[in-house]
N, C-alpha and C positions, 0 to 999 in steps of 0.2 A: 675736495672731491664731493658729488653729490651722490650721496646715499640711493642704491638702485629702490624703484618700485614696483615690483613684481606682482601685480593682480591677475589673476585665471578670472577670463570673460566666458571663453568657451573652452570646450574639451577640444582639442586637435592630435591628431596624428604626423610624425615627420618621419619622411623616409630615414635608413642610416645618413643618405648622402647629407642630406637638407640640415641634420641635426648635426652633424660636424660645421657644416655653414653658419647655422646660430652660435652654435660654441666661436667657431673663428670669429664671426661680429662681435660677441660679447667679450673676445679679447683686446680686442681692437677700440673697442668703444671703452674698457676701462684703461688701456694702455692713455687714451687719450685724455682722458676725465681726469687721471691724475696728472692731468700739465694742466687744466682749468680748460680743458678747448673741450666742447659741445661740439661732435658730426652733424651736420645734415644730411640726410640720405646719399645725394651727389658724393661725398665726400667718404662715405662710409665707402660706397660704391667703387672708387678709385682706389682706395685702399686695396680691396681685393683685387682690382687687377694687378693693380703695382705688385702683389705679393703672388704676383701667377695663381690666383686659386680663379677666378675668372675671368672668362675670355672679354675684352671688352666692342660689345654689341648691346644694340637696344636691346634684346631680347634677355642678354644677362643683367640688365640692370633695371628694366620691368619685372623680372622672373627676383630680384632680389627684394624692390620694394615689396612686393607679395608675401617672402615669405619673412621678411621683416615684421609685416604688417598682423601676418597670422600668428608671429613668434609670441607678440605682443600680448594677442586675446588669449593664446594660453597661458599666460604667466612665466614665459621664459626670456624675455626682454623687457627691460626696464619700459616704462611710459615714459620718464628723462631723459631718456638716451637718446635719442634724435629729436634734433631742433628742426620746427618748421620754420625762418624767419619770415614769411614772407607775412602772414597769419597771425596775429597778434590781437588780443583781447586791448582793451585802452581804460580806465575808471579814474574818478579822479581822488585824489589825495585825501587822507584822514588824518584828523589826533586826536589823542584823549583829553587833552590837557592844556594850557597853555606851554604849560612848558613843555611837552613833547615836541610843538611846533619849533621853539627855541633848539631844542637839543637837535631835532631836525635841520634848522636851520645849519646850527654849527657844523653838523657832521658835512653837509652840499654846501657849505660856504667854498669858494672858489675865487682867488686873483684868477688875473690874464695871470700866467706864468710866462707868457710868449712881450711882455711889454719890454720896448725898449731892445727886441732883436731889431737884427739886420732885416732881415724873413718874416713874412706870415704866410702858414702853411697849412695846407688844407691836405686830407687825403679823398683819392676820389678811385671806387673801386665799380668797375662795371655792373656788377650782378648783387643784386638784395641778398639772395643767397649765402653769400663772402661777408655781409658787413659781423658778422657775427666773430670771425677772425678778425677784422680789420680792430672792431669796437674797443677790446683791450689794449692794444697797442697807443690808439690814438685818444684814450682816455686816460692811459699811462702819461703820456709823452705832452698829454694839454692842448692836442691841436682839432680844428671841427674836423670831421668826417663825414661820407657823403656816400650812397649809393645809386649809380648810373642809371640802373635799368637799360640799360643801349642808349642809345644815341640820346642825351640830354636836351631838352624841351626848352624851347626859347626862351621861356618865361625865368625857367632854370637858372640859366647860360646868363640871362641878365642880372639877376638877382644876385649869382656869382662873381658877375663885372661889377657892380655896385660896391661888392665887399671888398673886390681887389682894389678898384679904385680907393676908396677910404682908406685900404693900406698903404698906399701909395704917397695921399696924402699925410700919413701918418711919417714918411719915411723908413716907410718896408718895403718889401721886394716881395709881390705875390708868388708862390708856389704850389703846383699842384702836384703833386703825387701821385701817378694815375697808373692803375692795377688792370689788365682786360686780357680777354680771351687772346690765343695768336692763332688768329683767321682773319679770312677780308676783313669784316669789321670791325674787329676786334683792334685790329692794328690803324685802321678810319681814325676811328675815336680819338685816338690820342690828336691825331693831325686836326682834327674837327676843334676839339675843347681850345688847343692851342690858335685856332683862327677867331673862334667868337668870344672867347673869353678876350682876348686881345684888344678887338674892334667894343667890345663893352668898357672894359676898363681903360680904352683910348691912349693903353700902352700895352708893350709885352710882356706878357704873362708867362712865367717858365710851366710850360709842362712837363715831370720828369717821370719818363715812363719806365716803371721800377719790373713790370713781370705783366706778362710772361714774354720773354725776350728767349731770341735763339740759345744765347751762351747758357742759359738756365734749359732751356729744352736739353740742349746737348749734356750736361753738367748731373743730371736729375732722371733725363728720361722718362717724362710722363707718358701714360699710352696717347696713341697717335689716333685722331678721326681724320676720316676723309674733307678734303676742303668742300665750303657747300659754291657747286659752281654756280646755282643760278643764284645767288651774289652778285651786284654789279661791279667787286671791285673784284672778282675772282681771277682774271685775269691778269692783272696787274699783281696780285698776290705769289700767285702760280708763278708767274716769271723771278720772281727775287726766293721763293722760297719752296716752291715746289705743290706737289697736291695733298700734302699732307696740313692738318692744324692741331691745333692743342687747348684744352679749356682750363682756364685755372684755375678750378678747380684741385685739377690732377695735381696739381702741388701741395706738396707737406701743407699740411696750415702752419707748422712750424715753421717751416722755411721760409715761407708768406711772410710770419711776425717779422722774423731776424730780418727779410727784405725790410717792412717799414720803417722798423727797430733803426738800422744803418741809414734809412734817406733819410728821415728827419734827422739825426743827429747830425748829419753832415750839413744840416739849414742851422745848426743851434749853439749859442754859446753857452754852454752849460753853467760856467762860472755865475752868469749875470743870471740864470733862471734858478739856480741856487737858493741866491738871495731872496728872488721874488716869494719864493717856497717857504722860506722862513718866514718872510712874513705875514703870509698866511697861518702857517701855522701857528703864530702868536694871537694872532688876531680870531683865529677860529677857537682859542683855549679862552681868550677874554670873551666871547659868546657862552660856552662850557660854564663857565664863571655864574655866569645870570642864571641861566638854565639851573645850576645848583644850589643857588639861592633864590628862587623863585618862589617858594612857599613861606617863605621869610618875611615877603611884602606884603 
């Protein structure tokens, strides 16, 4: 759990209504903090409607970053508590020591874990927003992961053929994993990544599109936005699923993990990544080793 930070920037006022709505985000945000998941605002947002406390309209979820935003400068919401991921400071790396570097090194020492699958698999999630759910699961699990931004940039798509191909050569079977909105585009995507990554890797490429899928709409019941029609696939959308779409957002981030949690395992032979494990961990304790004897030399 991370420790809240509560600073007063300015003095504010909140109606009764408003101050029950920080109290309710501030439940919500620690309900979640202790499973290790960080909201983004999006995600804070859906919450509340999911739980009927608001209506879902731009107007309630503009009218919530606000008072999110003001909760903050008086000192009644943590400055941790909402992730922006998109926004990220970058520096580069320090040590004190020689051997801080060492011990450094040990603790990010990493095998492939994935050497000698069937599979090499990738996860690939539409929206920057999401990789913040995605991150744990696919650092858990040892596979790369990747954030869309919508529709993936040539440059992208080949880069990704290159790596499939290599696996190919390798004697794997590329997999994508791929997480997106369920709107015109949203549902594109998936059919898009599967024709270029194919014609790059100059074989097929599985894309296995994990969420947001009707049987989970139906199953979960995220709120519903209207389809955007001036989309050029809205039409063709409309006909298979009607005018309604869904962002995915509006899903658990729970739910999200347990989704990746289950593809990948279903790519994995757990017995053989076992072993790979072990030997990492042997080898990352003979690093340890040096590191504790370094002032010895």
């Amino acid at each position: 759990m991370v420790s809240p930070v509560l600073i007063q920037y300015q003095e504010k006022r909140f109606t009764k209504v408003n101050q029950a709505l920080i109290a309710q985000a501030n439940g919500i945000i620690a309900e979640y903090d202790a499973l290790g998941i960080q909201l983004t605002l999006r995600q804070l947002y859906y919450q509340f409607v999911a739980r009927d406390i608001l209506p879902n309209t731009t107007k309630s979820y503009d009218s919530l970053g606000e008072l999110i935003s003001n909760a903050r400068l008086a000192g009644l919401v943590s400055w941790l508590s909402i992730e922006d991921r998109t926004r990220n400071v970058r520096e580069n790396s320090h040590w004190g020591s020689p051997q801080s570097i060492i011990q450094s090194a040990a603790r990010s020492y990493r095998r492939d874990t994935w050497e000698g699958q069937e599979h090499y698999v990738e996860v690939w999630v539409e929206k920057d927003a999401l990789i913040g759910v995605v991150e744990p699961v696919a650092v858990d699990m040892d596979v790369p992961y990747f954030a869309c931004r919508g529709y993936v940039s040539q440059s992208e798509q080949w880069r990704a053929g290159m790596r499939f191909a290599d696996a190919l050569r390798r004697g794997q079977r590329p997999v994508v994993i791929h997480l997106g909105d369920h709107d015109p585009s949203g549902i594109d995507m998936t059919r898009d990544n599967f024709d270029r990554l194919s014609m790059f890797a100059q074989d097929e490429v599985t894309v296995d599109r994990i969420a947001l899928n009707m049987n989970q709409i139906e199953e979960y019941s995220p709120p519903p936005n209207p389809a955007k029609m001036s989309d050029s696939r809205a039409e063709g959308y409309v006909k298979l699923y009607g005018y309604e779409s869904w962002e995915l957002d509006a899903l658990e981030p729970r739910v999200t993990q347990q989704l990746i949690y289950d593809a990948i395992s279903g790519y994995l032979d757990e017995g053989r990544r076992a072993k790979m494990i072990a030997t990492q961990e042997r080898e990352r304790k003979q690093l340890l080793d040096v590191a504790a004897t370094w002032e010895d030399r």
